[in-house]
TORPA-411388 format. One line per field, with one value per residue: residue number from 1; chain; x, y, z of N, C-alpha, C in turn. Coordinates in Angstrom, 2 decimals, padded with zeros to 5 digits. Atoms other than C-alpha are relative to their C-alpha. Last residue first. Layout:
N
pos (NUM,...)
unit (A,...)
n_xx (X,...)
n_yy (Y,...)
n_zz (Z,...)
ca_xx (X,...)
ca_yy (Y,...)
ca_zz (Z,...)
c_xx (X,...)
c_yy (Y,...)
c_zz (Z,...)
END
This chain:
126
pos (126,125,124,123,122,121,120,119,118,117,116,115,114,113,112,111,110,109,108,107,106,105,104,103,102,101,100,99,98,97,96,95,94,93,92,91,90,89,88,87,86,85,84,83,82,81,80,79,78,77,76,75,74,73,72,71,70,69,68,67,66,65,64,63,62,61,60,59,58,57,56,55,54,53,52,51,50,49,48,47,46,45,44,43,42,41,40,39,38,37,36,35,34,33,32,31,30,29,28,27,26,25,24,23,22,21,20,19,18,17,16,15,14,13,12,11,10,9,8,7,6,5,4,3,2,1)
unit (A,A,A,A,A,A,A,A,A,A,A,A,A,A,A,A,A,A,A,A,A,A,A,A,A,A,A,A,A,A,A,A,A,A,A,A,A,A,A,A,A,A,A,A,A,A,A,A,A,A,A,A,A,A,A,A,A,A,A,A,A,A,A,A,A,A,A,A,A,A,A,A,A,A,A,A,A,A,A,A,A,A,A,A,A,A,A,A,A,A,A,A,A,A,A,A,A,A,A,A,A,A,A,A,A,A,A,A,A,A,A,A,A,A,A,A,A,A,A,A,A,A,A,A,A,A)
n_xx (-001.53,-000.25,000.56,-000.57,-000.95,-001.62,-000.52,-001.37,-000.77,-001.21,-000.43,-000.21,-000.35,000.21,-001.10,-000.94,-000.83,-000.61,-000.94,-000.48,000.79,001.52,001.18,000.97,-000.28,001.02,000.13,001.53,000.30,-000.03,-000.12,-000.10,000.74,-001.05,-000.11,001.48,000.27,-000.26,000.68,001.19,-000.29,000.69,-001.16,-000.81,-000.01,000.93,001.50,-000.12,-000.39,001.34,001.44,-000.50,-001.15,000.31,-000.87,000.33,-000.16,000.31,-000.37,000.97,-000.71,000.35,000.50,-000.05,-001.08,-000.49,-000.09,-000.50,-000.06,-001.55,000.12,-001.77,-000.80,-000.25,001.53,001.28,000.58,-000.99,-001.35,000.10,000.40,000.80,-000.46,001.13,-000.03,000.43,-000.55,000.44,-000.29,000.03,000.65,001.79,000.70,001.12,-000.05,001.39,000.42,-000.60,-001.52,-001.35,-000.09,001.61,-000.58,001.27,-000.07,000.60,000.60,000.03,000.25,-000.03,000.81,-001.02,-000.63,000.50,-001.12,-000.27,-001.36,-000.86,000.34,-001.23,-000.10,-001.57,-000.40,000.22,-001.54,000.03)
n_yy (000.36,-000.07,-000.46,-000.53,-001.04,000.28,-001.42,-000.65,-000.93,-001.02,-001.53,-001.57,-000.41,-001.30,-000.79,000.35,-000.76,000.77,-000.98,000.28,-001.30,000.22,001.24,-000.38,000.42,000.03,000.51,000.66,-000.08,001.58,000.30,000.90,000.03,-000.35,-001.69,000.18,000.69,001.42,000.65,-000.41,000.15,000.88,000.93,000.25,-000.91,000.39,-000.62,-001.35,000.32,000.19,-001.19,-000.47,-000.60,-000.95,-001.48,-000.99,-000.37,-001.45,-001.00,-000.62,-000.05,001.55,001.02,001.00,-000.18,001.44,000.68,001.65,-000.33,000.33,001.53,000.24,001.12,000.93,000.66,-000.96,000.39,000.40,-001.08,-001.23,-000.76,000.81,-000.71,-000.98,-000.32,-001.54,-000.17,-001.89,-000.19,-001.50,-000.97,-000.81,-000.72,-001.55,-000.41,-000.43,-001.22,-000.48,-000.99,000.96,000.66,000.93,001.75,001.06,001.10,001.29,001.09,001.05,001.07,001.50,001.01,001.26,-001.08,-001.04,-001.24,-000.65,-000.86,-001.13,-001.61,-000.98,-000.77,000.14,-001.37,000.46,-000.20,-001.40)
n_zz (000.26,001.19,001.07,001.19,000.07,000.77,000.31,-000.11,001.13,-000.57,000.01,-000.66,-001.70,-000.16,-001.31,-000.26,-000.85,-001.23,-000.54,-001.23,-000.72,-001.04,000.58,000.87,001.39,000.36,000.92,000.53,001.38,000.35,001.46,000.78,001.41,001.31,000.42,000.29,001.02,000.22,-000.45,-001.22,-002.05,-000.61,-000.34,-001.40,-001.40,-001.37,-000.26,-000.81,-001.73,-000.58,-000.15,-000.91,-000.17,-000.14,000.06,-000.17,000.02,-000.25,-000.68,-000.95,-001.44,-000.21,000.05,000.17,000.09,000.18,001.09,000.41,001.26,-000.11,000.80,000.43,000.15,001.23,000.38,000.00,001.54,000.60,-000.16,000.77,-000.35,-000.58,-001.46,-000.33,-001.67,-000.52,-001.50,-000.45,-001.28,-000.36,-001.26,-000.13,001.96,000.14,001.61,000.48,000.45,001.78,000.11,-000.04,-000.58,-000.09,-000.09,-000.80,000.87,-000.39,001.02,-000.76,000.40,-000.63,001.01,000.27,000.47,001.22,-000.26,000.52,-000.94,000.97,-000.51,000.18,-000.72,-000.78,-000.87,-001.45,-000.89,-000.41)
ca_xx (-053.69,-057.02,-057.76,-056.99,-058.86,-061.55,-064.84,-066.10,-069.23,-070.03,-072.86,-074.51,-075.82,-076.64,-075.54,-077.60,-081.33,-083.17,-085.21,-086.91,-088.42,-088.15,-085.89,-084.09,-082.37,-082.28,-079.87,-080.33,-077.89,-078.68,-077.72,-078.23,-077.38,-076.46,-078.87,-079.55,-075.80,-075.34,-073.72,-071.48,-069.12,-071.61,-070.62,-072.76,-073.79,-072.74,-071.65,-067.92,-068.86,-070.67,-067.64,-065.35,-067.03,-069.00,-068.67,-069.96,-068.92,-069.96,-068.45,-069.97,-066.92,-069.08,-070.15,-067.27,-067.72,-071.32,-072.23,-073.44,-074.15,-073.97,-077.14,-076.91,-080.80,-082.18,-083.33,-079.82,-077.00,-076.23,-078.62,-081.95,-082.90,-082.78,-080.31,-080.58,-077.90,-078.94,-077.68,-078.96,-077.79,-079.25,-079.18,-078.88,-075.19,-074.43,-072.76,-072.51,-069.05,-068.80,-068.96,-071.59,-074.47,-074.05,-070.71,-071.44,-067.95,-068.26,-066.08,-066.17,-065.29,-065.26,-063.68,-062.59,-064.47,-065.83,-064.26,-067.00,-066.50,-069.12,-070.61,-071.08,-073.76,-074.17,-076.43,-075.97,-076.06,-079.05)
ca_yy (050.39,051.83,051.46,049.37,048.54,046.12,045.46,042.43,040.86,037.36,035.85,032.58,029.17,027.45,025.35,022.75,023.60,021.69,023.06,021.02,022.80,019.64,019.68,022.82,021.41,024.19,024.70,026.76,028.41,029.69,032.92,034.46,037.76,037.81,038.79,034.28,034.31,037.02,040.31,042.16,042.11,041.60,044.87,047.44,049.06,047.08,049.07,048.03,044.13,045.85,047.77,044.59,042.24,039.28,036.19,032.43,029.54,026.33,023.01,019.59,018.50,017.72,021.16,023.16,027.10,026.98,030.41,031.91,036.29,036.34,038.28,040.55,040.97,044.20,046.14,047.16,044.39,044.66,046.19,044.93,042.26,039.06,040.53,038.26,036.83,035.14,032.27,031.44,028.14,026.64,022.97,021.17,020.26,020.13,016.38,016.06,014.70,011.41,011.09,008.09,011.11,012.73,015.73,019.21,021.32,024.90,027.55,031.49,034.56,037.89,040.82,043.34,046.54,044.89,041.83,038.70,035.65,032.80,030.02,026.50,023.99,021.08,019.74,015.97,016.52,014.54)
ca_zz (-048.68,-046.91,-043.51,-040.72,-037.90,-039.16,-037.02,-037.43,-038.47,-037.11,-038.70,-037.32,-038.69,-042.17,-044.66,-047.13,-047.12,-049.96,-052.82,-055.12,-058.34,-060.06,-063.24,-061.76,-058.64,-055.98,-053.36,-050.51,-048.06,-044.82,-042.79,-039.65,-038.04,-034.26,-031.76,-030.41,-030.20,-027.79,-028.52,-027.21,-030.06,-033.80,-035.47,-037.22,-039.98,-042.45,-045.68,-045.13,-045.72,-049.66,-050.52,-049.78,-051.72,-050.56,-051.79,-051.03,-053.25,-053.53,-054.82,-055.00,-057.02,-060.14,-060.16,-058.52,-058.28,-058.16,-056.88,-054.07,-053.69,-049.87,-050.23,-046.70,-045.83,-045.21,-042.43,-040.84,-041.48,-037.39,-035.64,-037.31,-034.69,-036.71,-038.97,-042.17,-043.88,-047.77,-049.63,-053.14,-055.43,-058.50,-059.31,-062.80,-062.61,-058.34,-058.30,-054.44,-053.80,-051.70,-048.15,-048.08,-047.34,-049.70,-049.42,-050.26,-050.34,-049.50,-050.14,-048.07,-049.41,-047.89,-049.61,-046.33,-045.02,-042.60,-041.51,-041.94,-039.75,-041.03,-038.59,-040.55,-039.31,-041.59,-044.07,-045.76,-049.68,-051.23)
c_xx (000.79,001.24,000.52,-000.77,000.38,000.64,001.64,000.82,000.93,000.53,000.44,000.88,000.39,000.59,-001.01,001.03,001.65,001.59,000.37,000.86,000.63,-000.23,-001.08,-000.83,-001.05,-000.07,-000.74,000.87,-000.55,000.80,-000.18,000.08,000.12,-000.74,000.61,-000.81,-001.30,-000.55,-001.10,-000.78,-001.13,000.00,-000.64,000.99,000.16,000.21,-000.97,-001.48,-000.21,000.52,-001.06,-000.58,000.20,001.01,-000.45,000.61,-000.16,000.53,-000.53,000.29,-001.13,000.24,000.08,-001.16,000.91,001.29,000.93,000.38,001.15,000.55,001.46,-000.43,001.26,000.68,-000.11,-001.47,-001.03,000.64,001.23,001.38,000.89,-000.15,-001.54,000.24,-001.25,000.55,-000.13,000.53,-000.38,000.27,000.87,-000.02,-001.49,-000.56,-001.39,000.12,-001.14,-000.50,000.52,001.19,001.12,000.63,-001.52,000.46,-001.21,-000.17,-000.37,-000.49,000.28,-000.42,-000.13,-001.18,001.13,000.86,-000.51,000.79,-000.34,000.40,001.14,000.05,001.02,-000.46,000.31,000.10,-000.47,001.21)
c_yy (000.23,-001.32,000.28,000.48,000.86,001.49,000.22,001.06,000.65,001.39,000.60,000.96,001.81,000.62,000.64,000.63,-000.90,001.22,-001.10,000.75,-000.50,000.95,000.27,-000.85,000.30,-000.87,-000.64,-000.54,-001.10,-000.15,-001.61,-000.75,-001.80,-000.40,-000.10,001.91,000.06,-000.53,-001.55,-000.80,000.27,000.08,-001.20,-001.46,000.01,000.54,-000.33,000.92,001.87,-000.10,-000.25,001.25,000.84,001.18,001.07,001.48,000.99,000.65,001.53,001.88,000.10,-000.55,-001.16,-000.97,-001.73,000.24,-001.27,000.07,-001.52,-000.34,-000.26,-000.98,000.07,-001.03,-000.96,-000.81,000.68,000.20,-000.17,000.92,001.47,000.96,-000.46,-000.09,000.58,000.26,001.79,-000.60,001.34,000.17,001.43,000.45,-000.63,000.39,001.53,000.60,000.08,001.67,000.90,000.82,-001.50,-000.95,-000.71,-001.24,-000.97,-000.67,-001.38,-001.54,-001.05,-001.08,-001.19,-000.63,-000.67,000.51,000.76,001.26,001.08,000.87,000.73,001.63,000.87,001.61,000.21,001.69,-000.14,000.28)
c_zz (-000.33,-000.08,-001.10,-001.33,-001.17,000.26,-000.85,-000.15,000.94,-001.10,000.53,-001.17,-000.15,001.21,000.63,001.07,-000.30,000.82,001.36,000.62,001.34,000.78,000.61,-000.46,-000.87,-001.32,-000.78,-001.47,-000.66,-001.38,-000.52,-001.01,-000.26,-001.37,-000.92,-000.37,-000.99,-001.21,-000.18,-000.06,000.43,001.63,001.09,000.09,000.88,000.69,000.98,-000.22,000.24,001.61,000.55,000.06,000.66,-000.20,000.16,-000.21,000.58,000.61,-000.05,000.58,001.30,001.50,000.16,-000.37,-000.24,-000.76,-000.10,-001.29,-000.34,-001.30,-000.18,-001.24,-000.86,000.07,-000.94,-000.31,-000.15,-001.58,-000.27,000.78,-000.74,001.07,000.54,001.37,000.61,001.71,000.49,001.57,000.70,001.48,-000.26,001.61,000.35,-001.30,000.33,-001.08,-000.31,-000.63,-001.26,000.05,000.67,001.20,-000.32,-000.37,000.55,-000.63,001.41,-001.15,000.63,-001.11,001.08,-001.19,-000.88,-000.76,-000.78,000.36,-001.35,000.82,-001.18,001.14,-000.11,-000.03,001.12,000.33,001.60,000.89)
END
């Protein structure tokens, strides 16, 4: 099984976010991902950030043999969050895991998770 691990994400509203992750096993080596399924969700943990709903960071397996996942968010959805993280503390900011799921057995196993930084973005258009 891959070893899980503590990432924090940085999203810029109003910006494409993508973020890759490489699952290692335990000896270091790549985590073969053919037969699993991947999901990764944010969730505002007091609703003033990402409003009432959960952010789906919309995974995908971007390296099977490699161990490699994928998070993406595009740049219409970031600029639909309603707010911004400054101010405040850790234990207010949105959280997020992600899950991998090998089909044979129904097993699910956590692999990432931690905080949600969203980010206000100056600039507009291009």
């Amino acid at each position: 099984m891959p070893v899980p691990d503590t990432h924090n994400l940085r999203i810029d509203k109003g910006t494409d976010f993508s973020r890759v992750f490489t699952l290692k096993d335990s000896a270091g080596d790549a985590f073969d991902l053919t037969g699993y399924t991947v999901a990764a969700e944010a969730e505002d943990r007091t609703a003033t950030v990402l409003g009432a709903s959960n952010l789906d960071l919309s995974p995908s397996v971007t390296g099977a043999v490699t161990g490699e996942i994928t998070l993406s968010v595009t740049d219409t959805t970031t600029a639909a969050i309603s707010g911004v993280t400054e101010g405040l503390r850790d234990d207010e900011k949105p959280i997020y895991d992600l899950l991998i799921t090998k089909t044979s057995t129904g097993l699910t196993t956590k692999v990432a998770e931690g905080i949600v930084e969203v980010v206000a973005t100056t600039t507009t258009g291009t």
